[in-house]
TITOR-764516 format. One record per residue (C-alpha): residue number from 1; chain; residue in one letter; x, y, z. Coordinates in Angstrom, 1 decimal, padded with zeros to 4 digits. Each point is the difference from the previous one (the first is absolute). Layout:
     i   ch   aa       c1       c2       c3
   NUM    A    a        X        Y        Z
...
// end
This chain:
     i   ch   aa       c1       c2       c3
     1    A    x    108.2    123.8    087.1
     2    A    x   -001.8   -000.1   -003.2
     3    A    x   -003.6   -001.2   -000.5
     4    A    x    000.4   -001.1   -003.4
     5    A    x    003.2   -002.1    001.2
     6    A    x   -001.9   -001.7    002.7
     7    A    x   -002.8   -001.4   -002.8
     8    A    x    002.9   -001.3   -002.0
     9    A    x    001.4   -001.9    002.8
    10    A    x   -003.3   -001.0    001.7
    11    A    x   -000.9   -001.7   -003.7
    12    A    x    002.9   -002.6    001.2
    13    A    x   -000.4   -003.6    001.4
    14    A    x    000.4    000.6    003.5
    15    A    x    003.6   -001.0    000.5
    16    A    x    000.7    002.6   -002.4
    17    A    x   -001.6    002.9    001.7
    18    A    x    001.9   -001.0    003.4
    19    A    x    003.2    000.5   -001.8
    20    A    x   -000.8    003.0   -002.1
    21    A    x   -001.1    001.8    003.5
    22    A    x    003.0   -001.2    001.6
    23    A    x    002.1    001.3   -003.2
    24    A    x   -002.1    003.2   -000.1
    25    A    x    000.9    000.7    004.2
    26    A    x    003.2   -000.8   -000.1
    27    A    x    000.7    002.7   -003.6
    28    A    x   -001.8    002.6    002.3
    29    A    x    002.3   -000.5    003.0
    30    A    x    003.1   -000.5   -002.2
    31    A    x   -000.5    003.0   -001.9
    32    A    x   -001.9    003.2    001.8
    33    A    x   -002.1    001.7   -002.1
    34    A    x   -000.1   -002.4   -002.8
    35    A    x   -002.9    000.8   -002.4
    36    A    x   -001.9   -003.1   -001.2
    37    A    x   -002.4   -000.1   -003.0
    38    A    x   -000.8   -002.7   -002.4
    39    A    x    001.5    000.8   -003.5
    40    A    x    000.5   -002.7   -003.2
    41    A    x   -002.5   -001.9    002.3
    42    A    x    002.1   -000.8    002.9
    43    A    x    000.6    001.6    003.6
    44    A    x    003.3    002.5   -001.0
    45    A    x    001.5    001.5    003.3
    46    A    x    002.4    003.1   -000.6
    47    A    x    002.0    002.4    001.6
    48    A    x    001.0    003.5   -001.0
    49    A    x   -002.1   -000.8   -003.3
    50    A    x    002.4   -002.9   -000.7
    51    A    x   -001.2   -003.8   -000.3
    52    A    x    001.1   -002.0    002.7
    53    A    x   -001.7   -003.4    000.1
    54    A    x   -003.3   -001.6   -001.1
    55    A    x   -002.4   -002.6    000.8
    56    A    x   -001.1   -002.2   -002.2
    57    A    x   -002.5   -003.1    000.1
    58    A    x    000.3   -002.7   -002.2
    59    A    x   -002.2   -003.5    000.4
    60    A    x    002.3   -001.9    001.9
    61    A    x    002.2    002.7    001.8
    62    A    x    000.6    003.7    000.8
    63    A    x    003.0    001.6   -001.1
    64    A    x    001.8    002.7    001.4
    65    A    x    002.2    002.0   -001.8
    66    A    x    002.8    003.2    000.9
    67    A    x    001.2    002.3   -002.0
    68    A    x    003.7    002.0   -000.1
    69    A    x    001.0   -003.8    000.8
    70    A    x    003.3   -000.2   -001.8
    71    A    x    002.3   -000.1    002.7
    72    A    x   -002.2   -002.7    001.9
    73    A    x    001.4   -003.4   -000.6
    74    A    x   -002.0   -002.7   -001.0
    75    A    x   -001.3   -002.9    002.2
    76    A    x   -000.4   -003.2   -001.5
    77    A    x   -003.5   -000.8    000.6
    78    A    x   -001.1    002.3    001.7
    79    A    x    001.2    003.5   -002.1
    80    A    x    000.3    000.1   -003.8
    81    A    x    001.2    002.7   -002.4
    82    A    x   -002.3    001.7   -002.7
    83    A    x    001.2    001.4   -003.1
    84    A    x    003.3    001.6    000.4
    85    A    x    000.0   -000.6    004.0
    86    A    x   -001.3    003.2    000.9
    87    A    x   -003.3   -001.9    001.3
    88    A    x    000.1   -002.7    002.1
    89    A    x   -003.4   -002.3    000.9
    90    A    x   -000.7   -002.3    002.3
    91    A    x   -003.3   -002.5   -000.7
    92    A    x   -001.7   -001.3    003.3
    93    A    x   -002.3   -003.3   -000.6
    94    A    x   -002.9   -001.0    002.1
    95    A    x    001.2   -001.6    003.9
    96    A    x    003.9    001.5   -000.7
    97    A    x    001.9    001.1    003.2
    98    A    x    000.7    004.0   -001.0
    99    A    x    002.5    001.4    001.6
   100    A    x   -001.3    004.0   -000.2
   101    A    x    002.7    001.7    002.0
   102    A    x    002.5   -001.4   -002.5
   103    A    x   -002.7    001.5   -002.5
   104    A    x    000.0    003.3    001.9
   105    A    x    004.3    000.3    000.2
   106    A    x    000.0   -000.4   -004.0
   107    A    x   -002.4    002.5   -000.7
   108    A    x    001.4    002.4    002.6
   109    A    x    003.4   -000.5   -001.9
   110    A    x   -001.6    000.4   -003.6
   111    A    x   -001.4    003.8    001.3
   112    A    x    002.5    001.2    002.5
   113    A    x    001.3    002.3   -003.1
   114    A    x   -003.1    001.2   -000.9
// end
């Protein structure tokens, strides 16, 4: 794990650093070998040199966004499109109920062809 990606999240409210851990663990056992580094100031995680999801905190949440997305659906309230579809973000806010397996399934599907 990267040093300079544990000072980003450890300048977090505290409910925000539990879930960017919990987020950070379950990208490393979802995708072996995933190299993490902060890059455009946010925790990037990528495999085979290609993005596959971020961490990002914002004031009142964290959001967590895949890449290669397009043929994950979206999930009203809980999953939303970006741009053209091909990234899809989910934002967690303070005392939510995450459901991280359901996390883990989507990203596992987003780099299965990478």
């Amino acid at each position: 794990m990267s040093d300079i990606v544990t000072q980003y999240i450890n300048k977090a409210q505290p409910w925000q650093i539990d879930v960017c851990e919990k987020l950070r663990t379950m990208v490393g056992q979802t995708i072996p070998g995933v190299e993490e580094r902060l890059q455009y100031g946010k925790p990037h995680y990528l495999k085979n040199g290609h993005y596959a999801a971020v961490i990002a905190v914002a004031k009142a949440k964290v959001s967590f966004m895949v890449f290669n997305a397009t043929d994950i659906p979206e999930v009203k309230g809980l999953l939303r499109a970006l741009g053209n579809g091909e990234r899809k973000a989910v934002d967690i806010t303070e005392g939510q109920d995450v459901d991280y397996g359901v996390l883990a399934g989507i990203l596992a599907k987003t780099t299965t062809a990478r």
